[in-house]
Biotite code that builds the C-alpha atoms (Angstrom):
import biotite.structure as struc

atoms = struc.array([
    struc.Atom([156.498, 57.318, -36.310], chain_id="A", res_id=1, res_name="UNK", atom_name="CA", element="C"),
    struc.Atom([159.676, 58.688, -37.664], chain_id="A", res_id=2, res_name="UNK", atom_name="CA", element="C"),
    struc.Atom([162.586, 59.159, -34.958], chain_id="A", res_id=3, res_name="UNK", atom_name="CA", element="C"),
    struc.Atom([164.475, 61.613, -34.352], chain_id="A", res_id=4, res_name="UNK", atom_name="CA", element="C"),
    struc.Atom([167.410, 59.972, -35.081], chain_id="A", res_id=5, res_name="UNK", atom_name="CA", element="C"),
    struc.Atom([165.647, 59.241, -38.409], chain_id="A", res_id=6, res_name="UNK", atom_name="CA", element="C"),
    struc.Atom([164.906, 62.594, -39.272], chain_id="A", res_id=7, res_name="UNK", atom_name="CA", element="C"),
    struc.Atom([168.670, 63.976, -38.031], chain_id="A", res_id=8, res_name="UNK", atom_name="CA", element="C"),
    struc.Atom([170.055, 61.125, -40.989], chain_id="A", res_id=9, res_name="UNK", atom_name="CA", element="C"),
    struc.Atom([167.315, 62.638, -43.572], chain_id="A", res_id=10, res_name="UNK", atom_name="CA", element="C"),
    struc.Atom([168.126, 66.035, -43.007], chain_id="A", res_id=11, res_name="UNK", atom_name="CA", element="C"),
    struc.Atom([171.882, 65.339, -43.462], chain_id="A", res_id=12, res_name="UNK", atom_name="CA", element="C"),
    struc.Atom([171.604, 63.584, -46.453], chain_id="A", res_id=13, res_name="UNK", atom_name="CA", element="C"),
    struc.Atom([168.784, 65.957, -47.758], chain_id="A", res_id=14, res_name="UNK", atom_name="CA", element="C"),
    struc.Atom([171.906, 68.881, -46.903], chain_id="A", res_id=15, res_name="UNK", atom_name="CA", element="C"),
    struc.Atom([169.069, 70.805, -44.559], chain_id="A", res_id=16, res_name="UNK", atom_name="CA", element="C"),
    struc.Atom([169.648, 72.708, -41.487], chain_id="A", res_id=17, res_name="UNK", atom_name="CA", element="C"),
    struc.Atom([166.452, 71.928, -39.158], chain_id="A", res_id=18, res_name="UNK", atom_name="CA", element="C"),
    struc.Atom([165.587, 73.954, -36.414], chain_id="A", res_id=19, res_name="UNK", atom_name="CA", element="C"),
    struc.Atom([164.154, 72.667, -33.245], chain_id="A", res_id=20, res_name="UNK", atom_name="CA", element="C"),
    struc.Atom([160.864, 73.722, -34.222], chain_id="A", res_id=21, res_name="UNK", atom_name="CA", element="C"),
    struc.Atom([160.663, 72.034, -37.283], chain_id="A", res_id=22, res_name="UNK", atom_name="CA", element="C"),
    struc.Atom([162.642, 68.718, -36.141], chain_id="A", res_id=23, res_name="UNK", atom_name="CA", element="C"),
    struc.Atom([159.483, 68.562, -33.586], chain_id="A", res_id=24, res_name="UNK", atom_name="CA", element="C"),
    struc.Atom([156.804, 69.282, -36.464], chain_id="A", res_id=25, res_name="UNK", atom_name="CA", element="C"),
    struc.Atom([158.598, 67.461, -39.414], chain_id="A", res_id=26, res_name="UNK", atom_name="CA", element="C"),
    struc.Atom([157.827, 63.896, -38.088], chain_id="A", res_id=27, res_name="UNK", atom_name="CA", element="C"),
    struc.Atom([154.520, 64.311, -37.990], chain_id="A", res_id=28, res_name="UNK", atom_name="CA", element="C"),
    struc.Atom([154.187, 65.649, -41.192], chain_id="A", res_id=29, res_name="UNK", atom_name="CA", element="C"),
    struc.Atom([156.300, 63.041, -42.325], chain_id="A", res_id=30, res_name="UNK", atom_name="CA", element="C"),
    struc.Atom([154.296, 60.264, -41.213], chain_id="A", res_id=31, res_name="UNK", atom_name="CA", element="C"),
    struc.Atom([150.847, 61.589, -43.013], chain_id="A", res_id=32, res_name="UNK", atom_name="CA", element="C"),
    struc.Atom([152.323, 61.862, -46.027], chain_id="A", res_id=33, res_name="UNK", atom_name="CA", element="C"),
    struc.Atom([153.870, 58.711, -46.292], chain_id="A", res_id=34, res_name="UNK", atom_name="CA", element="C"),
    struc.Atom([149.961, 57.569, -45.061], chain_id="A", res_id=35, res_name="UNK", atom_name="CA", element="C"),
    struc.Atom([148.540, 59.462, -47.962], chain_id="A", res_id=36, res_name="UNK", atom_name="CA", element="C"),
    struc.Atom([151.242, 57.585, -50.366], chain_id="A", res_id=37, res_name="UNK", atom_name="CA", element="C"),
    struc.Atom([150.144, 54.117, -48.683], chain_id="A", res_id=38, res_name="UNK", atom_name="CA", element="C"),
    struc.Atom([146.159, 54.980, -49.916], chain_id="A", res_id=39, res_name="UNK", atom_name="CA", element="C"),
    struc.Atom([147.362, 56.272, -53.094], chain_id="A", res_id=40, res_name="UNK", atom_name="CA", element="C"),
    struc.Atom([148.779, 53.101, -53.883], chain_id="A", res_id=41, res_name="UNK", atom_name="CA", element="C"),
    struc.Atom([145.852, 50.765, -52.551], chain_id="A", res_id=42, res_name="UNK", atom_name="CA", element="C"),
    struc.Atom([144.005, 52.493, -55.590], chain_id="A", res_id=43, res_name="UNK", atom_name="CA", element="C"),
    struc.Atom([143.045, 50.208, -58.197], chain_id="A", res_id=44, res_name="UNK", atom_name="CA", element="C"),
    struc.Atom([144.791, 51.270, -61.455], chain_id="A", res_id=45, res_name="UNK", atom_name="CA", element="C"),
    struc.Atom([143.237, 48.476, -63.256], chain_id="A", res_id=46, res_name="UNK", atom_name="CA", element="C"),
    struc.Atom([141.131, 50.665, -64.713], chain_id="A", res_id=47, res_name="UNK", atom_name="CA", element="C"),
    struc.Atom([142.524, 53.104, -67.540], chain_id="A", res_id=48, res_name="UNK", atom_name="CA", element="C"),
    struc.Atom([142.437, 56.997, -66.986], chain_id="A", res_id=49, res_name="UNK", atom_name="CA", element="C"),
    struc.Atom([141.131, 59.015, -69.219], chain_id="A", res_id=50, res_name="UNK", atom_name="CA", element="C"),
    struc.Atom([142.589, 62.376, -69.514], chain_id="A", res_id=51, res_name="UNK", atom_name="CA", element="C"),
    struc.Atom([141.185, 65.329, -71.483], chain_id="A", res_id=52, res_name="UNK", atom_name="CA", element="C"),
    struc.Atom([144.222, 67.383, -72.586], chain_id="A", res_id=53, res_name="UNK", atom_name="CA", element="C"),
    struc.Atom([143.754, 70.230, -74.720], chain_id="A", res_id=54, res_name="UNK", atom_name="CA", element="C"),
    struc.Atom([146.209, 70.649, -77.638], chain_id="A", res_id=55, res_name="UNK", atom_name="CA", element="C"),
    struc.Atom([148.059, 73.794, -77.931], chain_id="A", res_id=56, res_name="UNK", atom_name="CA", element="C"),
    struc.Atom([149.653, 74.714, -81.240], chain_id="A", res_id=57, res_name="UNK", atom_name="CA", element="C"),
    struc.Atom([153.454, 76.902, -80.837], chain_id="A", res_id=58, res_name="UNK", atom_name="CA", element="C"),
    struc.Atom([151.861, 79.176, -82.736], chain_id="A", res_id=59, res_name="UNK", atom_name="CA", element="C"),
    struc.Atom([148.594, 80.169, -80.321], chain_id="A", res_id=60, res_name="UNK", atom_name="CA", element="C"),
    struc.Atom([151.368, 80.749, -77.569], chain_id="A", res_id=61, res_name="UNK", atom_name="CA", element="C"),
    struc.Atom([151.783, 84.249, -76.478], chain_id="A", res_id=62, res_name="UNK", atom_name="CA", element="C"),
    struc.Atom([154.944, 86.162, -78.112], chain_id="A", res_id=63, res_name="UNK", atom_name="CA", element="C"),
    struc.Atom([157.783, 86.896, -75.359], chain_id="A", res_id=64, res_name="UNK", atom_name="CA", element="C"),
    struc.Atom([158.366, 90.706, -74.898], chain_id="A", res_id=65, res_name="UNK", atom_name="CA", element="C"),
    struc.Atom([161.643, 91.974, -73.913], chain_id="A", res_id=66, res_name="UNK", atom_name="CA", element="C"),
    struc.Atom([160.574, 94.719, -70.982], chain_id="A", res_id=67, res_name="UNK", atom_name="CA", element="C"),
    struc.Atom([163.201, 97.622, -71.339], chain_id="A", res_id=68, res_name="UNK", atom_name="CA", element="C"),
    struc.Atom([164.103, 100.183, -69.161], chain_id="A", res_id=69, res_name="UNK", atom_name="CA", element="C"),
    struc.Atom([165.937, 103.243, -71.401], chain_id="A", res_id=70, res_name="UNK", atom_name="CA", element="C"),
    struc.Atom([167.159, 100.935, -74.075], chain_id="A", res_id=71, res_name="UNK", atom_name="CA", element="C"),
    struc.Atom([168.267, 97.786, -71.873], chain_id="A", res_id=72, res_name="UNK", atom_name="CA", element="C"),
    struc.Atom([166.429, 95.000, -71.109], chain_id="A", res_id=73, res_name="UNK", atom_name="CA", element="C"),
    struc.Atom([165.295, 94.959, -67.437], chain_id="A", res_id=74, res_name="UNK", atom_name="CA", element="C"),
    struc.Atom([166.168, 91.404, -66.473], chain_id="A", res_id=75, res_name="UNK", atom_name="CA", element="C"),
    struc.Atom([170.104, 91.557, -66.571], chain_id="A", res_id=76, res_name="UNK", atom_name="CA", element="C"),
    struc.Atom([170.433, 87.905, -67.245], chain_id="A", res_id=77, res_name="UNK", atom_name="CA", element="C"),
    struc.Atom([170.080, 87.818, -70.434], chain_id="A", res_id=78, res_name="UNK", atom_name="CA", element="C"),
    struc.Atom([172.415, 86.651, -73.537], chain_id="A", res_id=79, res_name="UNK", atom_name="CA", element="C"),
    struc.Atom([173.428, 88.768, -76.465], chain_id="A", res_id=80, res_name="UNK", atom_name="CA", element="C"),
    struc.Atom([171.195, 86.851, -78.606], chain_id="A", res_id=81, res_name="UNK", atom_name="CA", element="C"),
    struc.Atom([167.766, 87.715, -76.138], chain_id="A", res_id=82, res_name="UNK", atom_name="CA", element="C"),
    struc.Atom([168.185, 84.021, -73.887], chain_id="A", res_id=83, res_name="UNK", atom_name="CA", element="C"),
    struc.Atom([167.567, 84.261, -70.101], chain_id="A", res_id=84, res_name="UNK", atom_name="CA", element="C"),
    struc.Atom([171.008, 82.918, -68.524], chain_id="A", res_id=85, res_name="UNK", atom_name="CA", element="C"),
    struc.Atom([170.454, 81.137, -65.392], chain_id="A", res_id=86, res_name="UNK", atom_name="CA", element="C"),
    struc.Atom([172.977, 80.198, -62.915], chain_id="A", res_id=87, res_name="UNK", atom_name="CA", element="C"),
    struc.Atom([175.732, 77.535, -63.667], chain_id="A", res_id=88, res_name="UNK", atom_name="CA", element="C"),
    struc.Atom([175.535, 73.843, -62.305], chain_id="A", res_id=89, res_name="UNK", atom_name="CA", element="C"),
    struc.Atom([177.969, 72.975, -59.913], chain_id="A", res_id=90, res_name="UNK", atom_name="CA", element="C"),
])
């Protein structure tokens, strides 16, 4: 089982601010996942995995719409040239 102490140093590192409640619930959850990750990798991957992915051409996509609003585009974040801006990396 995951300390507390443990969980304290993850949370730090991890830049989260845990409250009581979920310092007392997190270990727990904690523990079955990393039990679920143990099973996954007893799985034999020996054998090879067939997946059955469907090919999508650019030009069966849908069209993006600009939704506007008396003349301007509704989401403010957008460029001149019709881009959505998001928010700058720090």
């Amino acid at each position: 089982m995951i300390s507390k102490d443990e969980l304290a140093y993850l949370a730090k590192i991890s830049k989260l601010d845990l409250s009581e409640d979920e310092a007392e619930k997190f270990p727990k959850q904690l523990e079955r996942t990393i039990e679920y990750i143990d099973i996954l990798a007893q799985l034999s991957s020996d054998d090879p995995i067939v997946l059955d992915l469907q090919e999508i051409k650019f030009d069966e996509l849908r069209d993006d719409v600009i939704n506007t609003s008396g003349g301007r585009p509704i989401n403010k974040n957008l460029t001149e040239d019709g881009f959505l801006k998001g928010p700058k990396m720090k």
